[in-house]
C-alpha positions in Angstrom: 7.6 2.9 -9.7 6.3 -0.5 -11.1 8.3 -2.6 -14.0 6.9 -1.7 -16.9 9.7 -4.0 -18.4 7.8 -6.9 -21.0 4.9 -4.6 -22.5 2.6 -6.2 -24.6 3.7 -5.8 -28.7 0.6 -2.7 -29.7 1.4 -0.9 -26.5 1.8 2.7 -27.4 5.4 3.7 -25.8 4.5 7.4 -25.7 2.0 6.3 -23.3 3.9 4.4 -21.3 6.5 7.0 -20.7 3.7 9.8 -19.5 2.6 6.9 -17.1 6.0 6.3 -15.6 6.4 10.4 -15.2 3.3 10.3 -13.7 4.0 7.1 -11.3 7.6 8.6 -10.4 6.2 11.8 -9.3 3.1 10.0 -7.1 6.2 7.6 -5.5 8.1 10.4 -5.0 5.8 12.3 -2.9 6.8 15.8 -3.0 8.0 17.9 -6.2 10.6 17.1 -8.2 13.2 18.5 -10.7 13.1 18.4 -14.6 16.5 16.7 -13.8 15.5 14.3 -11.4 12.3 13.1 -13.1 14.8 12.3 -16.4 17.4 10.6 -14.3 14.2 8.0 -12.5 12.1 7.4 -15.8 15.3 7.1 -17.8 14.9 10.6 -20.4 16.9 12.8 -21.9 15.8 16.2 -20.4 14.6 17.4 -23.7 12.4 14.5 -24.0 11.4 14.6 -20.2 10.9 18.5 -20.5 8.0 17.8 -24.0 6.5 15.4 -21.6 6.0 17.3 -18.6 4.5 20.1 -20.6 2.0 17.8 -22.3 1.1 16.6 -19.1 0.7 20.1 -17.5 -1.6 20.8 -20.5 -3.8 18.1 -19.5 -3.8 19.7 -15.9 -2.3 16.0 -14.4 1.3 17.9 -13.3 1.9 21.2 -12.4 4.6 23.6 -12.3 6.1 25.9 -9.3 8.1 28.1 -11.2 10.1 29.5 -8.2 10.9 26.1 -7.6 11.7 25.1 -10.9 9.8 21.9 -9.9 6.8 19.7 -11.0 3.7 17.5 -9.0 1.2 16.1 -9.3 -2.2 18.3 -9.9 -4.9 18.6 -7.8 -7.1 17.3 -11.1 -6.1 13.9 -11.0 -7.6 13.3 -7.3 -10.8 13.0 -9.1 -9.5 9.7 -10.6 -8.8 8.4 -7.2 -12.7 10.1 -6.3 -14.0 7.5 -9.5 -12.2 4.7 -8.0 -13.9 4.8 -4.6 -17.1 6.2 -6.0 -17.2 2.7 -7.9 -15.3 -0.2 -5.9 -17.6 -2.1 -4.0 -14.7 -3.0 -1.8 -14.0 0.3 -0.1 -17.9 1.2 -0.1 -18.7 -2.0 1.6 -15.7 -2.0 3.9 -15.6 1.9 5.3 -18.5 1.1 7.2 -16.9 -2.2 9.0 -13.7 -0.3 9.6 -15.7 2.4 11.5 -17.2 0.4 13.7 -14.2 -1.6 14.6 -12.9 1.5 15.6 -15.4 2.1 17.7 -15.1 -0.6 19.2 -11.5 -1.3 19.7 -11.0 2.5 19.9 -7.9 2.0 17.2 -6.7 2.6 14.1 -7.8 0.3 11.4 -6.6 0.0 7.7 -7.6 -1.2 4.8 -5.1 -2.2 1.4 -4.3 -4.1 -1.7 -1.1 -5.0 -3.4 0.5 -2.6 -5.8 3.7 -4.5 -6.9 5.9 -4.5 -4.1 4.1 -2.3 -1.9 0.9 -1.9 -0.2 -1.5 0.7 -1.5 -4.3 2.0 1.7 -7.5 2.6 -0.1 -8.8 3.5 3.6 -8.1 5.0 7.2 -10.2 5.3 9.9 -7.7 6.4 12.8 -7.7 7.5 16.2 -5.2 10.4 17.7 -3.6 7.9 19.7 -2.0 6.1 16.8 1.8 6.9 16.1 1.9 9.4 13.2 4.0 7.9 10.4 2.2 10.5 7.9 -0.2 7.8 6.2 -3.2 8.8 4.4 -5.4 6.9 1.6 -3.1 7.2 -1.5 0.0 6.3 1.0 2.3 3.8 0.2 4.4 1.4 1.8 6.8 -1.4 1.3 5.1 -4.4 1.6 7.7 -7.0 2.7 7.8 -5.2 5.9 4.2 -4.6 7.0 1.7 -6.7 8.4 -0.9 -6.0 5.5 1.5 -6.7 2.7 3.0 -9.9 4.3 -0.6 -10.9 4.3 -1.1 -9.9 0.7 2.6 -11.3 -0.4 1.6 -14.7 1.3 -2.1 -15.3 -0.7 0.3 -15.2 -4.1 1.8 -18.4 -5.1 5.1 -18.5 -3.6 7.4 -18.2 -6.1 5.8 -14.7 -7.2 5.9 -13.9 -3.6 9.9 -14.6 -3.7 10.5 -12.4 -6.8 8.8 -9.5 -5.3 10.5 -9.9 -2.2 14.0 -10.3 -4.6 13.3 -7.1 -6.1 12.4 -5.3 -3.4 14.8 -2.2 -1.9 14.3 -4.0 1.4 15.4 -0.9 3.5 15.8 -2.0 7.4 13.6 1.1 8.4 14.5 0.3 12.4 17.0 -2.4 13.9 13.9 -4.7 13.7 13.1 -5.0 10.5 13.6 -8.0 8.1 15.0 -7.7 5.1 16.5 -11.6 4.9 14.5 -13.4 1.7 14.9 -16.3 3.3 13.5 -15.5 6.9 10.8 -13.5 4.9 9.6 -16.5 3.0 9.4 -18.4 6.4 7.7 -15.9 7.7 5.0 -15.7 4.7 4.4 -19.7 4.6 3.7 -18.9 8.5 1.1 -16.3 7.5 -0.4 -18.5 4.8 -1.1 -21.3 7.5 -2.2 -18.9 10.6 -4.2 -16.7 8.5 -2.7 -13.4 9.8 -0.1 -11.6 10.5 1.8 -10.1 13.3 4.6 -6.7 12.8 6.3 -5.0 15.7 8.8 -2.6 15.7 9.1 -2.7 11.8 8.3 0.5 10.4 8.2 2.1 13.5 9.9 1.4 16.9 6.3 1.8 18.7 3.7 0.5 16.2 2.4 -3.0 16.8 -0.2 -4.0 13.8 -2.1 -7.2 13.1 -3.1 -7.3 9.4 -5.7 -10.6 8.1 -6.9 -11.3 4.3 -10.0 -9.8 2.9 -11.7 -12.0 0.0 -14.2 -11.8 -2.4 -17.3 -13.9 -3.7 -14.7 -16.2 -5.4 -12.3 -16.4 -2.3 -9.8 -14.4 -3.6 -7.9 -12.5 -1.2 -8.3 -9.2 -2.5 -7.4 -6.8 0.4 -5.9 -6.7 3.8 -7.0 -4.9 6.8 -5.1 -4.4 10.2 -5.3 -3.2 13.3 -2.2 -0.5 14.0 -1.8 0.0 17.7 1.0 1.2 20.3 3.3 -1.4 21.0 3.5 0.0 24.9 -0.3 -0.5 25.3 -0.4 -4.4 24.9 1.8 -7.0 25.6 1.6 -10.1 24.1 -1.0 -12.3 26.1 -3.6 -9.2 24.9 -2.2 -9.3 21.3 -3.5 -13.3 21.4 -6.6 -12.6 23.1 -7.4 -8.8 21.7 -5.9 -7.7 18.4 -5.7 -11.0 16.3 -9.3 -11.5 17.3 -10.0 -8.2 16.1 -7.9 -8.6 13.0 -9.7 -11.4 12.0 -13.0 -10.9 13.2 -13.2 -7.3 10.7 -11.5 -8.9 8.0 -14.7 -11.7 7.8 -17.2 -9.1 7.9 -15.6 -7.3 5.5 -15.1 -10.9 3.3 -18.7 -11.8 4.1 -20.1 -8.2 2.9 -18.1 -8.7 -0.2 -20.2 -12.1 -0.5 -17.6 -14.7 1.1 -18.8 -17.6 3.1 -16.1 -19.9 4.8 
């Protein structure tokens, strides 16, 4: 759930409460208790309890009774529908990641930032690709992936460095970094190379090179990878296949979006 610490003076609180009900469910991933939704956003249960039932009025949460639990409705997917109906960036880049797919016959990904994680606004996978149960919607940490380290490294660095700090910065295998210091190295690398390598991070066999996606202004305002099985390249075809690839998608992407280097 984001920090919705520092809210600006007129910002109704009853609002931000429903929002960080809504956000702790959508983290959570699967149903929750009246008791453990109070105990994340910080309620009592009485106040947690009025909340939930306003928001089941609206049909954003729903109820299973037998469960005595609460998630999120299937009415607030058309939200997400709106989004994509109107971002230019996921209309303009679907087509590029299909192709690359094509080509490559691998899985491709597309996200943006979303505090400390990574957000994919699109998937175009293959069934070779190791299942980690991501869809669009799916969320990740983004200190350890190849598209958020891309995304962590276009912010100025000391932003970078405080949502590194308060990230959980669980070691997901015996690979994965969770030093500040190492990860800031690694950033400033990512910054200067224009990409970005992860193996072994989230997953013992997933390999995925991630590069910036940027706007008219230059902006980088998404990342795209290429997620592959570690066993099926070693690393002379990761230099002379996959960072290509990365890269390569990521400029036809930038350059639909209206980018010229």
């Amino acid at each position: 759930m984001r920090n919705f610490e520092g809210a600006p003076a007129h910002t109704i609180q009853s609002v931000v409460k429903a929002a960080k009900v809504m956000e702790t469910l959508a983290d959570a991933g699967k149903p929750l208790s009246l008791s453990q939704i109070a105990e994340t956003v910080g309620m009592g249960l009485p106040t947690a309890y009025r909340f939930l039932r306003t928001l089941e009025f609206l049909e954003w949460v729903e109820r299973i009774p037998e469960l005595k639990q609460y998630r999120i409705a299937p009415r607030v997917v058309r939200f997400a529908h709106s989004f994509f109906d109107n971002s230019d960036l996921w209309s303009l880049a679907h087509q590029h990641l299909i192709q690359a797919r094509r080509q490559y016959n691998e899985t491709f990904n597309l996200s943006i930032l979303d505090e400390r994680d990574i957000l994919y606004i699109d998937r175009v996978k293959t069934r070779k690709i190791v299942d980690i149960n991501l869809e669009i919607g799916s969320k990740l940490p983004a200190f350890c992936t190849s598209m958020g380290r891309v995304l962590l490294a276009s912010l100025p660095r000391a932003k970078a460095r405080r949502l590194l700090e308060r990230s959980a910065r669980t070691a997901f295998t015996r690979h994965t970094i969770i030093d500040t210091t190492i990860l800031m190295t690694i950033l400033d690398a990512v910054r200067t190379q224009g990409y970005a390598i992860n193996s072994g991070e989230m997953a013992p066999e997933l390999l995925s090179v991630a590069a910036p996606v940027r706007n008219l202004d230059g902006q980088v305002v998404a990342a795209v990878n290429m997620a592959v099985n570690a066993d099926h390249y070693d690393r002379s075809a990761v230099e002379t296949t996959l960072i290509p690839a990365a890269i390569s998608v990521a400029a036809r992407i930038s350059k639909a979006l209206g980018y010229h280097q």
